[in-house]
N, CA and C atoms of all chains as a GROMACS GRO file, in nm:
protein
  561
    1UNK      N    1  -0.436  -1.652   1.194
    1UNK     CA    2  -0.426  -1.509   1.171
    1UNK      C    3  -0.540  -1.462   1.081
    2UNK      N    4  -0.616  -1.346   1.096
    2UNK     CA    5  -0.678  -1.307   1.054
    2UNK      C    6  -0.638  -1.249   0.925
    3UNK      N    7  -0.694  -1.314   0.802
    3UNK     CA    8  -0.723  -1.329   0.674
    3UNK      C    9  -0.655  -1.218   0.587
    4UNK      N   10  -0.749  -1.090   0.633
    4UNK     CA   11  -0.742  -0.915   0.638
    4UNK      C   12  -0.573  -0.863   0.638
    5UNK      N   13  -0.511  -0.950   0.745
    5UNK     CA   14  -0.440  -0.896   0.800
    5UNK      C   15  -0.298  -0.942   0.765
    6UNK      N   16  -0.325  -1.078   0.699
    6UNK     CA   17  -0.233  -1.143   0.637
    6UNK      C   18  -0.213  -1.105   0.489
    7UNK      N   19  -0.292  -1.063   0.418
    7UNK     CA   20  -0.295  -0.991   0.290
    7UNK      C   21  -0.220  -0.835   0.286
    8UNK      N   22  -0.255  -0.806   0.399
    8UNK     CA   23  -0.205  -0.637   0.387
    8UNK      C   24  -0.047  -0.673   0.412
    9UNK      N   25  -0.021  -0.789   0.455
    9UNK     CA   26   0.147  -0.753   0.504
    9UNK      C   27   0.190  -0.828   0.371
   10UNK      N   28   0.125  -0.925   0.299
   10UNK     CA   29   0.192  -0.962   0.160
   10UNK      C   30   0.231  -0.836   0.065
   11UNK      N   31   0.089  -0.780   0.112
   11UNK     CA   32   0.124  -0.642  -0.019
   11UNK      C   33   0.191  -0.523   0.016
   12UNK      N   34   0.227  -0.544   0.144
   12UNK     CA   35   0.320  -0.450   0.200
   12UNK      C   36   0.514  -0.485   0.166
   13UNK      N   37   0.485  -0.647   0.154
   13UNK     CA   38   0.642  -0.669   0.143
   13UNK      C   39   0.647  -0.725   0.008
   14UNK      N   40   0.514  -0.751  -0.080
   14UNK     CA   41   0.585  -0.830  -0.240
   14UNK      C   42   0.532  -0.719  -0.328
   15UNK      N   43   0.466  -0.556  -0.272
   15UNK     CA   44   0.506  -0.419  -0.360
   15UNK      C   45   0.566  -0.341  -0.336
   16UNK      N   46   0.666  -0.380  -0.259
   16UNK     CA   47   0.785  -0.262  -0.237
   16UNK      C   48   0.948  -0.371  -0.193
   17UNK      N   49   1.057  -0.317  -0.274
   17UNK     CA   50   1.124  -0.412  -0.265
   17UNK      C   51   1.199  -0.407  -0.148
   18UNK      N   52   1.201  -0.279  -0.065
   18UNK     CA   53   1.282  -0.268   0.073
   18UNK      C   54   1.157  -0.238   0.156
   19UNK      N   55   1.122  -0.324   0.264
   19UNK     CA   56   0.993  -0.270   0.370
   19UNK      C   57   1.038  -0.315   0.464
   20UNK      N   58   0.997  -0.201   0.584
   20UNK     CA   59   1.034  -0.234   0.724
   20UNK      C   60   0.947  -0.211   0.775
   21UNK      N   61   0.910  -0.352   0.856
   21UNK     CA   62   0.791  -0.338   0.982
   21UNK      C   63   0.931  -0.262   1.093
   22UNK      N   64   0.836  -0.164   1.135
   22UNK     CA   65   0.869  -0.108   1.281
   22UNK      C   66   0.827  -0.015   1.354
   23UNK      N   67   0.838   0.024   1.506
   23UNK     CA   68   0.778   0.096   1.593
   23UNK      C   69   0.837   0.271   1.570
   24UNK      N   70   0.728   0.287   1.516
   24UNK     CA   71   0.721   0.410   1.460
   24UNK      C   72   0.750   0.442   1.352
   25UNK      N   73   0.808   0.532   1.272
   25UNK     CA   74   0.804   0.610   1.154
   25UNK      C   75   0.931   0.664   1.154
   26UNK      N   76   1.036   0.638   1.031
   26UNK     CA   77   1.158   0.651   0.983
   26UNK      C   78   1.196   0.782   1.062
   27UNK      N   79   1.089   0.909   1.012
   27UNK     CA   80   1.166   1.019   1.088
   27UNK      C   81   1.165   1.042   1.257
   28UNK      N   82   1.031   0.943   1.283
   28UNK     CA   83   1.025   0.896   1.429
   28UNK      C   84   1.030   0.738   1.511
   29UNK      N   85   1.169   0.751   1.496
   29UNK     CA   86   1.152   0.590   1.552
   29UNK      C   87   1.108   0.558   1.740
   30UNK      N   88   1.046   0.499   1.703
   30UNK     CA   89   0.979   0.488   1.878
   30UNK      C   90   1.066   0.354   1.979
   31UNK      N   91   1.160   0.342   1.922
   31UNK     CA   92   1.249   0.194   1.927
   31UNK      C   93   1.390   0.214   1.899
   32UNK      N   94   1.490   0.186   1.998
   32UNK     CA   95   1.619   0.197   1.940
   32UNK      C   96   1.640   0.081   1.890
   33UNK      N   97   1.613  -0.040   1.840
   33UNK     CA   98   1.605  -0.110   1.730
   33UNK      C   99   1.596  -0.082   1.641
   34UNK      N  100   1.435   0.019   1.632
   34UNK     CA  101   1.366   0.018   1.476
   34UNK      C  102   1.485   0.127   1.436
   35UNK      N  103   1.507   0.189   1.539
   35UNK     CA  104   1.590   0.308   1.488
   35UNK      C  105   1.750   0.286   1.401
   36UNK      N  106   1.803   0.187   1.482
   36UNK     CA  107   1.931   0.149   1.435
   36UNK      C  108   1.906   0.085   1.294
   37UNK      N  109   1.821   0.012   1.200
   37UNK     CA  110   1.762  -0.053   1.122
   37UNK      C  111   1.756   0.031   0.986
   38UNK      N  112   1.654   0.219   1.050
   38UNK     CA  113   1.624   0.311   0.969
   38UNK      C  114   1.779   0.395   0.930
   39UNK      N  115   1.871   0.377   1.021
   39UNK     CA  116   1.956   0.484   1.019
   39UNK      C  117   2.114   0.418   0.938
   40UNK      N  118   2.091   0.272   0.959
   40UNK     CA  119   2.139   0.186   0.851
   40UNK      C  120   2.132   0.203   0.683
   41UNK      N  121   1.963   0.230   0.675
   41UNK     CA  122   1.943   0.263   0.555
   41UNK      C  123   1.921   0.397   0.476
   42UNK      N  124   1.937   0.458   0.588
   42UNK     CA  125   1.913   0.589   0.548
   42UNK      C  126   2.110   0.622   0.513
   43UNK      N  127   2.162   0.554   0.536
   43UNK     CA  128   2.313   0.580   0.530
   43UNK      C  129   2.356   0.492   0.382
   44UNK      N  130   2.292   0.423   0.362
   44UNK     CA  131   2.327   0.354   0.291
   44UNK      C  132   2.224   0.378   0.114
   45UNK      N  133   2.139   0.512   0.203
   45UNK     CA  134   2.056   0.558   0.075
   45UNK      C  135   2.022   0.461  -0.013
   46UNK      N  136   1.919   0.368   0.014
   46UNK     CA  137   1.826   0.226  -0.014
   46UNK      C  138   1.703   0.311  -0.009
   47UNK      N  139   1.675   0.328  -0.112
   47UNK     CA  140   1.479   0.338  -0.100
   47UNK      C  141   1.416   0.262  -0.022
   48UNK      N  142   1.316   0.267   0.118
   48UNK     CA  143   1.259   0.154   0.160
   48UNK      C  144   1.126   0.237   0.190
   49UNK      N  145   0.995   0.147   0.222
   49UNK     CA  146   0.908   0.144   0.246
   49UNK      C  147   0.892   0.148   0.393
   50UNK      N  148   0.785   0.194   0.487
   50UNK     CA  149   0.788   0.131   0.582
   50UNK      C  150   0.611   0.112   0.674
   51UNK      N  151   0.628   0.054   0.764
   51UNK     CA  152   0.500  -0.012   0.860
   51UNK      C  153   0.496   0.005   0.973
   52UNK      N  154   0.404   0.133   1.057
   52UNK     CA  155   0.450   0.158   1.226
   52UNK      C  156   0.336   0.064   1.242
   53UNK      N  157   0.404  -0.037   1.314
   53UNK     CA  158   0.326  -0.132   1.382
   53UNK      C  159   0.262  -0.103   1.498
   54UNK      N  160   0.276  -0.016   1.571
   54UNK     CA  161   0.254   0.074   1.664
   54UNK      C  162   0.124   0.140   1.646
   55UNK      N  163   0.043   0.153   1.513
   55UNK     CA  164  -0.077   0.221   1.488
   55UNK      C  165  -0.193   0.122   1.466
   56UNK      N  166  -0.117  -0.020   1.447
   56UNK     CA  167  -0.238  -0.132   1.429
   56UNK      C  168  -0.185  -0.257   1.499
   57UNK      N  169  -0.254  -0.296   1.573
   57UNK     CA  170  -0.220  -0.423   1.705
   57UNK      C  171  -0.281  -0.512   1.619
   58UNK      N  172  -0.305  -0.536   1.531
   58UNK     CA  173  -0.346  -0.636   1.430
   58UNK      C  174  -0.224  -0.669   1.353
   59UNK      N  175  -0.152  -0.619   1.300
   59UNK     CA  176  -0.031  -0.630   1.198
   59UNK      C  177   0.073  -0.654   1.326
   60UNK      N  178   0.114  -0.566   1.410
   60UNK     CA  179   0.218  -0.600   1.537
   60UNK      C  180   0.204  -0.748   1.571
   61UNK      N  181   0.067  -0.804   1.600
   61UNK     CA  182   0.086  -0.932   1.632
   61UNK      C  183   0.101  -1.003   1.512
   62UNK      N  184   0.039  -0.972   1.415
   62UNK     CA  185   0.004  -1.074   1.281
   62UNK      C  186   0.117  -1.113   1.232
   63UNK      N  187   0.273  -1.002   1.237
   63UNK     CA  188   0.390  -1.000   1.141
   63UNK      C  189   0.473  -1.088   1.221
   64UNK      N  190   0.476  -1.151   1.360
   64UNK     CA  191   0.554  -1.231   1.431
   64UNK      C  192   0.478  -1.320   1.357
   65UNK      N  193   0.335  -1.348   1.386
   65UNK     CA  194   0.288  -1.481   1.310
   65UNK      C  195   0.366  -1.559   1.200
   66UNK      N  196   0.306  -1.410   1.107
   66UNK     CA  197   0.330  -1.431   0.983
   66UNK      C  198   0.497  -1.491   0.925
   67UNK      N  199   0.576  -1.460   0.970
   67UNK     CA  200   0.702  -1.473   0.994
   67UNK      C  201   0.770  -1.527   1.093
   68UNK      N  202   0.691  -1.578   1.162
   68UNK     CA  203   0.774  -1.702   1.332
   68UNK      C  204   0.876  -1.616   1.344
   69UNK      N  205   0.914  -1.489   1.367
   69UNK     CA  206   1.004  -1.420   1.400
   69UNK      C  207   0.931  -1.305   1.573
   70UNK      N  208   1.003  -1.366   1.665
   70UNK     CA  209   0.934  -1.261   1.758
   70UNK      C  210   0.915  -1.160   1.775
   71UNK      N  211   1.028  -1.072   1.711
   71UNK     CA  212   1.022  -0.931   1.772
   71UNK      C  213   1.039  -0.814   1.628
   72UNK      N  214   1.035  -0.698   1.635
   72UNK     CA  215   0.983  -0.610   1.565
   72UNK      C  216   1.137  -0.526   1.588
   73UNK      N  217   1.216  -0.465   1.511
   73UNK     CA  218   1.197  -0.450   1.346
   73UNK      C  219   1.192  -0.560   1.259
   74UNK      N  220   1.169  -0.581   1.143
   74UNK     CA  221   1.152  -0.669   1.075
   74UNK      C  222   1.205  -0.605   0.934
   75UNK      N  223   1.300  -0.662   0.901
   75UNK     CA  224   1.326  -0.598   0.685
   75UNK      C  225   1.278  -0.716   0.595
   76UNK      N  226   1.194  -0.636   0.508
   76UNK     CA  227   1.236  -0.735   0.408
   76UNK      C  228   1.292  -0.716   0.263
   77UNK      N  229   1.347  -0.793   0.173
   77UNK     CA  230   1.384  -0.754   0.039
   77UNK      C  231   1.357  -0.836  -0.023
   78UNK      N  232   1.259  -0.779  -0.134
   78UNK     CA  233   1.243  -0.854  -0.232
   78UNK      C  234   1.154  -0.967  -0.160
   79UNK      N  235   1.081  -0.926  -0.085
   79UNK     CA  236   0.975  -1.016  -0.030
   79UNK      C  237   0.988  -1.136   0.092
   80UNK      N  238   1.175  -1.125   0.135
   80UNK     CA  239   1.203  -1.196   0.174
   80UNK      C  240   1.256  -1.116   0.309
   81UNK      N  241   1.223  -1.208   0.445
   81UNK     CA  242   1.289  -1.146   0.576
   81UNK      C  243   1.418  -1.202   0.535
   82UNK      N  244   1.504  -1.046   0.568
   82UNK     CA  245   1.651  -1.051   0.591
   82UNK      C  246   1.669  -1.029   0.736
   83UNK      N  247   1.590  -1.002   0.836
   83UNK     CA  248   1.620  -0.945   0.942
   83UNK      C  249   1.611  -0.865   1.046
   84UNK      N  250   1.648  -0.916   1.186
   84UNK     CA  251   1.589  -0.774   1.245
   84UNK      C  252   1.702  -0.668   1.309
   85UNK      N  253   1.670  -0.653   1.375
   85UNK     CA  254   1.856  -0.529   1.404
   85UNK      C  255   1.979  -0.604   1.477
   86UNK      N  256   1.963  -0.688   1.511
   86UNK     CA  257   2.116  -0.758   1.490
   86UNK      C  258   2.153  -0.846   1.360
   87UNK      N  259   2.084  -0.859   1.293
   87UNK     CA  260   2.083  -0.911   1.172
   87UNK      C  261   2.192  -0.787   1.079
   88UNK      N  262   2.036  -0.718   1.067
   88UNK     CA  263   2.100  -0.637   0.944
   88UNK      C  264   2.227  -0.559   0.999
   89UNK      N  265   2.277  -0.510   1.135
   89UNK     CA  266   2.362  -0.426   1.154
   89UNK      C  267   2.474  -0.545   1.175
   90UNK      N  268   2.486  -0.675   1.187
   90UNK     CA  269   2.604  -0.736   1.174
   90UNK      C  270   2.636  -0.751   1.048
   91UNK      N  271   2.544  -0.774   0.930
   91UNK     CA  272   2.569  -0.783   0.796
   91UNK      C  273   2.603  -0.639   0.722
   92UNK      N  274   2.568  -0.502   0.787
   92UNK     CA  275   2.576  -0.397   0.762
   92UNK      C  276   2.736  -0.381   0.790
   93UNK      N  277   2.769  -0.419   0.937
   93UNK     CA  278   2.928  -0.450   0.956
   93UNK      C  279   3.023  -0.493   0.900
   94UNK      N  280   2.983  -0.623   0.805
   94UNK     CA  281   3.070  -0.699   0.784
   94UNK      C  282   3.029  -0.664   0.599
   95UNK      N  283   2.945  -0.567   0.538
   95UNK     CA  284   2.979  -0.586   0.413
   95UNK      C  285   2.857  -0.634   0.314
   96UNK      N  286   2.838  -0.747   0.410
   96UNK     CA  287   2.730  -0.820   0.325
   96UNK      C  288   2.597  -0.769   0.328
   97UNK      N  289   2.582  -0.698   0.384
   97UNK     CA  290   2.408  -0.644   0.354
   97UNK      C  291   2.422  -0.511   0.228
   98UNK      N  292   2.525  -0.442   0.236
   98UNK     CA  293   2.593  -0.368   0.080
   98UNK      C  294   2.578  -0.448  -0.043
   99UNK      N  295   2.664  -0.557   0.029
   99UNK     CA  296   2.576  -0.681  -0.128
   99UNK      C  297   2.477  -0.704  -0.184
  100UNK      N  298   2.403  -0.725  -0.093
  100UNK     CA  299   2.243  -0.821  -0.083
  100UNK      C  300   2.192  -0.669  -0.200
  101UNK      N  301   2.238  -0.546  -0.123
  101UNK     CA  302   2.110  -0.453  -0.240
  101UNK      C  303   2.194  -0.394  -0.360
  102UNK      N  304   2.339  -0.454  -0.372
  102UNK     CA  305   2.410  -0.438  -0.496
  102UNK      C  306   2.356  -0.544  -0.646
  103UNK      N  307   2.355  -0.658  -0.560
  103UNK     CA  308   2.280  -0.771  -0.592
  103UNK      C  309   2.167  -0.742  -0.684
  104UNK      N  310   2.115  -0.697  -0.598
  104UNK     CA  311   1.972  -0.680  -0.639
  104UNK      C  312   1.949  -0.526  -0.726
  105UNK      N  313   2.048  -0.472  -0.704
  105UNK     CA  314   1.996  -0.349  -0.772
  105UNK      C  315   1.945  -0.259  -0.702
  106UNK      N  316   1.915  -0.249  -0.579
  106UNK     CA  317   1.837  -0.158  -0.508
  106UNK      C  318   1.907  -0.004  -0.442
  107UNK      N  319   2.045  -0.001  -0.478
  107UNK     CA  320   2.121   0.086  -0.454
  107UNK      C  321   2.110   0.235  -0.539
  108UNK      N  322   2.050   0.321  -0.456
  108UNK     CA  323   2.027   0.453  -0.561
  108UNK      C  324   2.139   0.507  -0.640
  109UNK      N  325   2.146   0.511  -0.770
  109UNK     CA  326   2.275   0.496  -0.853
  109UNK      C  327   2.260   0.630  -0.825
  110UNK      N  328   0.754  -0.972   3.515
  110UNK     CA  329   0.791  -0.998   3.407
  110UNK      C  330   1.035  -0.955   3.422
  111UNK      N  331   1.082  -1.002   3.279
  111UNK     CA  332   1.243  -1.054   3.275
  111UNK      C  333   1.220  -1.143   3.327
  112UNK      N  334   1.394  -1.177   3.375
  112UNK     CA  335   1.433  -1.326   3.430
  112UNK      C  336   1.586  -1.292   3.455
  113UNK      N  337   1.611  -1.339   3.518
  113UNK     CA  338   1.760  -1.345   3.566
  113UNK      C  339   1.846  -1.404   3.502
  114UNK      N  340   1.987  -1.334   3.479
  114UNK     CA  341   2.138  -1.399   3.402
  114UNK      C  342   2.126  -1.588   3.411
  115UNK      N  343   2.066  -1.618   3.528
  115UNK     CA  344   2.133  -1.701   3.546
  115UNK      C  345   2.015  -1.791   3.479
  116UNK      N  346   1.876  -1.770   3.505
  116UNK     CA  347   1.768  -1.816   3.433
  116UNK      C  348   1.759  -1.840   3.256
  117UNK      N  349   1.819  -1.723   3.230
  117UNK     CA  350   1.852  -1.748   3.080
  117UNK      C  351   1.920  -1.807   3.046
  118UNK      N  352   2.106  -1.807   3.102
  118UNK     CA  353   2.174  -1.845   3.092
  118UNK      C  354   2.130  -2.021   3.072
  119UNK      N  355   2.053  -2.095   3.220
  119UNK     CA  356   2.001  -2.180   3.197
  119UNK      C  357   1.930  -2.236   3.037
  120UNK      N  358   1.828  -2.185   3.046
  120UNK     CA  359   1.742  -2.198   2.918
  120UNK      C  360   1.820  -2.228   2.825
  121UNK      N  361   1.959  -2.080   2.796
  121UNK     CA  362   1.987  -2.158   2.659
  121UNK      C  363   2.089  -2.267   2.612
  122UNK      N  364   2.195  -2.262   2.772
  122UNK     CA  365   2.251  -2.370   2.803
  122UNK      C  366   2.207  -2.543   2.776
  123UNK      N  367   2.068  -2.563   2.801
  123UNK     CA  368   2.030  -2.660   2.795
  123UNK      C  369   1.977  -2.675   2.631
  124UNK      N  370   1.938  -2.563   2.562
  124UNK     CA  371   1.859  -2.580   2.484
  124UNK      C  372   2.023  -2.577   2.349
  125UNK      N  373   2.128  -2.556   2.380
  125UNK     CA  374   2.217  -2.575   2.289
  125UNK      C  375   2.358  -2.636   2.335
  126UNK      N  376   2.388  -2.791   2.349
  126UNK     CA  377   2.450  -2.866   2.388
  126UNK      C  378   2.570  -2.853   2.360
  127UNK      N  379   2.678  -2.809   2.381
  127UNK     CA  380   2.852  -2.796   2.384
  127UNK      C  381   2.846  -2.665   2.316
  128UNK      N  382   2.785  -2.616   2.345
  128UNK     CA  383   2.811  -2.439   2.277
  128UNK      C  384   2.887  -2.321   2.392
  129UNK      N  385   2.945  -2.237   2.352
  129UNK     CA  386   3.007  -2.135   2.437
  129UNK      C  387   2.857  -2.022   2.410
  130UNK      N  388   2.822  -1.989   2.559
  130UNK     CA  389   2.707  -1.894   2.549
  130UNK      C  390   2.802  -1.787   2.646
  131UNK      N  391   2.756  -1.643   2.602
  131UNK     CA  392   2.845  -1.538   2.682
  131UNK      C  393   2.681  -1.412   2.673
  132UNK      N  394   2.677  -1.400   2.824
  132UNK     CA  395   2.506  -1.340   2.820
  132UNK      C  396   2.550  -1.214   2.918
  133UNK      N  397   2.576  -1.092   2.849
  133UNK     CA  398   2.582  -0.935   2.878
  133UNK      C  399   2.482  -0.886   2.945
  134UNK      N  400   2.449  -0.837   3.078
  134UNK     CA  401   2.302  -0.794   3.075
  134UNK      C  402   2.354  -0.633   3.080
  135UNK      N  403   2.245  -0.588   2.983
  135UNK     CA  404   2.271  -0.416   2.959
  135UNK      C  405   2.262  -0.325   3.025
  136UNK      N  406   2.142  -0.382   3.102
  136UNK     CA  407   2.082  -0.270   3.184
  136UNK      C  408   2.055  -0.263   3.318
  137UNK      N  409   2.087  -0.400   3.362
  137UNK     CA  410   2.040  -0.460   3.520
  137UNK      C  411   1.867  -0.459   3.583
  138UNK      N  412   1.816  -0.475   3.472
  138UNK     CA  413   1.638  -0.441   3.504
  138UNK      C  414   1.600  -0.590   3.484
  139UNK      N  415   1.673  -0.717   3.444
  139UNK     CA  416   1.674  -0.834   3.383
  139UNK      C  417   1.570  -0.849   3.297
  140UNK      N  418   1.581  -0.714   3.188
  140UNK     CA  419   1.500  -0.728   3.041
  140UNK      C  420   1.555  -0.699   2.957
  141UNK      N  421   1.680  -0.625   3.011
  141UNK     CA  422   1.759  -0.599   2.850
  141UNK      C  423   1.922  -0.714   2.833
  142UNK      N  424   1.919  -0.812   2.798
  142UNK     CA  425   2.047  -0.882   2.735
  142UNK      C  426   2.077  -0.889   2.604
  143UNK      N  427   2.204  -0.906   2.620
  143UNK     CA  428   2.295  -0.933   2.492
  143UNK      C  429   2.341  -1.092   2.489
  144UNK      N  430   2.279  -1.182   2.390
  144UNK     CA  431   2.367  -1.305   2.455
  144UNK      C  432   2.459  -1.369   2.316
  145UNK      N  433   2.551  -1.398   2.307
  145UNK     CA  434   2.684  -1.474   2.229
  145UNK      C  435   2.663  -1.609   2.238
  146UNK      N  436   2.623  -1.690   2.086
  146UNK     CA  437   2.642  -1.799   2.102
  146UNK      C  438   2.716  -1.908   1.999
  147UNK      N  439   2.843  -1.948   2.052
  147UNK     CA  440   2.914  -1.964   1.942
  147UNK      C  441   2.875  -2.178   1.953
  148UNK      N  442   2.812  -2.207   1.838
  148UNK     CA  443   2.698  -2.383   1.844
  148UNK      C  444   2.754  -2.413   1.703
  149UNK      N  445   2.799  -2.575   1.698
  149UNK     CA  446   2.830  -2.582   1.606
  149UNK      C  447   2.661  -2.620   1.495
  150UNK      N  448   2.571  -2.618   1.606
  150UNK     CA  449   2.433  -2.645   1.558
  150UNK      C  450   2.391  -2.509   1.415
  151UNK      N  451   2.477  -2.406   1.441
  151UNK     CA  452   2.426  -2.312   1.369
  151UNK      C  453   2.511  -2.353   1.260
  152UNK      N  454   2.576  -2.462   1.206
  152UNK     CA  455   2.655  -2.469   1.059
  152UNK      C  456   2.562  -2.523   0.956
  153UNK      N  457   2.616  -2.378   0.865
  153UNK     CA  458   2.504  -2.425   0.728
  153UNK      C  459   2.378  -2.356   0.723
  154UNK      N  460   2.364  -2.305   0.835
  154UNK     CA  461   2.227  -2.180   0.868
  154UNK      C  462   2.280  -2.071   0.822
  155UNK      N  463   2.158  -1.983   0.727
  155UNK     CA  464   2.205  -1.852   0.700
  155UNK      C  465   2.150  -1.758   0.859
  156UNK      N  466   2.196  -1.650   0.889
  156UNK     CA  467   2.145  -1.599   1.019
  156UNK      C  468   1.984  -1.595   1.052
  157UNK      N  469   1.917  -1.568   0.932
  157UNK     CA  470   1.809  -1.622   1.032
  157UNK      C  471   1.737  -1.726   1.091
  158UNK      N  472   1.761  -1.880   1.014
  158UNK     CA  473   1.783  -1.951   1.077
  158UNK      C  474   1.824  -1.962   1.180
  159UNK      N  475   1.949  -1.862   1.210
  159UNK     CA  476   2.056  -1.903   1.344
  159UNK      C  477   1.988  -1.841   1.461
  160UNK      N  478   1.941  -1.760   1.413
  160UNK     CA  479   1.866  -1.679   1.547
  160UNK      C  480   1.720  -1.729   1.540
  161UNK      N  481   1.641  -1.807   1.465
  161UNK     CA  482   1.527  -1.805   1.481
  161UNK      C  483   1.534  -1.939   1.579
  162UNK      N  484   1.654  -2.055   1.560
  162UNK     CA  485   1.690  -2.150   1.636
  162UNK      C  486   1.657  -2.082   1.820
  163UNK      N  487   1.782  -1.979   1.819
  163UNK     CA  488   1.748  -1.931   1.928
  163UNK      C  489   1.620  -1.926   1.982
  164UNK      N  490   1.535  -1.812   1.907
  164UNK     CA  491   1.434  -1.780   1.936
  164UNK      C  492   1.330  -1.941   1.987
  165UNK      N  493   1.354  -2.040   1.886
  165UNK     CA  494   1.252  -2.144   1.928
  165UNK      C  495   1.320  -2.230   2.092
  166UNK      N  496   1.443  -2.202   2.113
  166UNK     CA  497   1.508  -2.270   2.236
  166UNK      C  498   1.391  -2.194   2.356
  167UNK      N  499   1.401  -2.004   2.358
  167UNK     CA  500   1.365  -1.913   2.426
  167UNK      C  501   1.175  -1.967   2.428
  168UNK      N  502   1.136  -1.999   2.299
  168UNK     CA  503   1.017  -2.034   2.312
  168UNK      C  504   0.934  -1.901   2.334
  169UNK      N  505   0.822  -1.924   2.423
  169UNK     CA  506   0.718  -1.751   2.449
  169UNK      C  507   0.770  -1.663   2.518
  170UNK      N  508   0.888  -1.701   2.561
  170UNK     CA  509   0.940  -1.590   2.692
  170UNK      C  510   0.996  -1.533   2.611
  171UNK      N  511   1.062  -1.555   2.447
  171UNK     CA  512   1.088  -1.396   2.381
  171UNK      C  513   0.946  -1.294   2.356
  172UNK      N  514   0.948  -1.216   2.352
  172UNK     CA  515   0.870  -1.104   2.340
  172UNK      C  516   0.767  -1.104   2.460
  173UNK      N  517   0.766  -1.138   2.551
  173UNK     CA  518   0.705  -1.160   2.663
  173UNK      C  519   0.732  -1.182   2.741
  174UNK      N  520   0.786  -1.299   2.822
  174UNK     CA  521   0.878  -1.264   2.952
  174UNK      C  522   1.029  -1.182   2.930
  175UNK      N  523   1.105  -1.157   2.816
  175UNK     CA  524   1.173  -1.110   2.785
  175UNK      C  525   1.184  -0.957   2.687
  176UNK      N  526   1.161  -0.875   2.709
  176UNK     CA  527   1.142  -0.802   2.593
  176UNK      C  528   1.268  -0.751   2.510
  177UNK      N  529   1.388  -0.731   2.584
  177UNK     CA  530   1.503  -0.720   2.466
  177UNK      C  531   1.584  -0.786   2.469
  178UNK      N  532   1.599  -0.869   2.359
  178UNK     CA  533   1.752  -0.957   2.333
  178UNK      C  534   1.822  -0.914   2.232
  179UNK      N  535   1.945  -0.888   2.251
  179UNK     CA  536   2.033  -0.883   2.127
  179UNK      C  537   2.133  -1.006   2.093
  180UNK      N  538   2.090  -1.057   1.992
  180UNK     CA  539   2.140  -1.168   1.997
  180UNK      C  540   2.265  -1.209   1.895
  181UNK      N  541   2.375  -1.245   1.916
  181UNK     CA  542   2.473  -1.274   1.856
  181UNK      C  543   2.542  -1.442   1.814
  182UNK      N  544   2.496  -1.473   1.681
  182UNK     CA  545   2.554  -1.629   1.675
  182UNK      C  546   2.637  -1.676   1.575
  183UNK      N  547   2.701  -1.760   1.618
  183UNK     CA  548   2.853  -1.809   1.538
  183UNK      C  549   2.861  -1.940   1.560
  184UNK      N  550   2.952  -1.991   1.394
  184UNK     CA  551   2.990  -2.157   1.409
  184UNK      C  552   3.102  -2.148   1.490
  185UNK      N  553   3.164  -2.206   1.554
  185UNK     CA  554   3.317  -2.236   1.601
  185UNK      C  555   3.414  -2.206   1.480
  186UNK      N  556   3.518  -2.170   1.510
  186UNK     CA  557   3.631  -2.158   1.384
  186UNK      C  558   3.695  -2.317   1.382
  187UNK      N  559   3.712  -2.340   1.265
  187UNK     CA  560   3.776  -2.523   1.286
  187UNK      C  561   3.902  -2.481   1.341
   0.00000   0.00000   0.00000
């Protein structure tokens, strides 16, 4: 992976503690994935960051790399992949993804 | 480009030995599935492990011969 490209996604996910790679832009999701992912957190009022992978074919391919994860949305917290939309919306289901940012603090008091 | 119920079904059949696999197709275009896989291989994996397992069974045909999976995985209940 190109060097460039691997740096921008470190500093995309270890300076912001909620970031989502995905196809398109929170108020425009281009993906009913990315969408189910944004509308998770937008419900759950989590500050997050985000990455339309969709504007750079450098990062779209680089973030499967980067992460041996195939497909796009992608979360992370706290620098760490939690997931992509069956992830977070089964843990969103069951409770435990409420945790993970109680946990952590990331819940807008 | 997809693959057929029964093509997948294959793939992950072989690629996860005494598991119950249950494979939904969404849309009938054989690119959009849902597949259920209840392996006792996934005990002790947090989910992404469990699905990235998947993903390495599926190999390049995720995001490429396949473009949507929704994927669902579970240990057996004892």
């Amino acid at each position: 992976m190109d060097q460039k490209i691997k740096e921008s996604i470190e500093l995309d996910i270890n300076s912001n503690d909620v970031h989502l790679f995905m196809k398109g832009t929170p108020l425009f999701p281009q993906c009913g994935f990315s969408s189910t992912v944004v509308q998770i957190l937008t419900y759950l009022e989590v500050p997050f960051t985000s990455t339309n992978v969709l504007e750079d074919e450098g990062i779209r391919e680089g973030i499967k790399e980067f992460s041996n994860w195939p497909t796009i949305p992608q979360l992370y917290i706290k620098g760490e992949l939690m997931g992509g939309c069956d992830i977070i919306k089964e843990m969103f289901e069951n409770g435990e993804l409420q945790e993970v940012f109680k946990n952590e603090n990331l819940l807008n008091q | 480009m997809g693959m057929t119920k029964d093509e997948l079904f294959e793939i992950l059949d072989n690629g996860f030995s005494e598991s119950v696999i249950e494979i939904q197709d969404l849309a009938g275009d054989n690119d959009h599935y849902a597949v259920k896989i209840i392996s006792n291989e996934f005990k002790g994996l947090n989910k992404i492990k469990q699905h990235k397992l998947v993903y390495d069974v599926l190999g390049k045909k995720m995001g490429y011969t396949l473009h949507a999976l929704s994927i669902k995985t579970e240990v057996p209940k004892e």
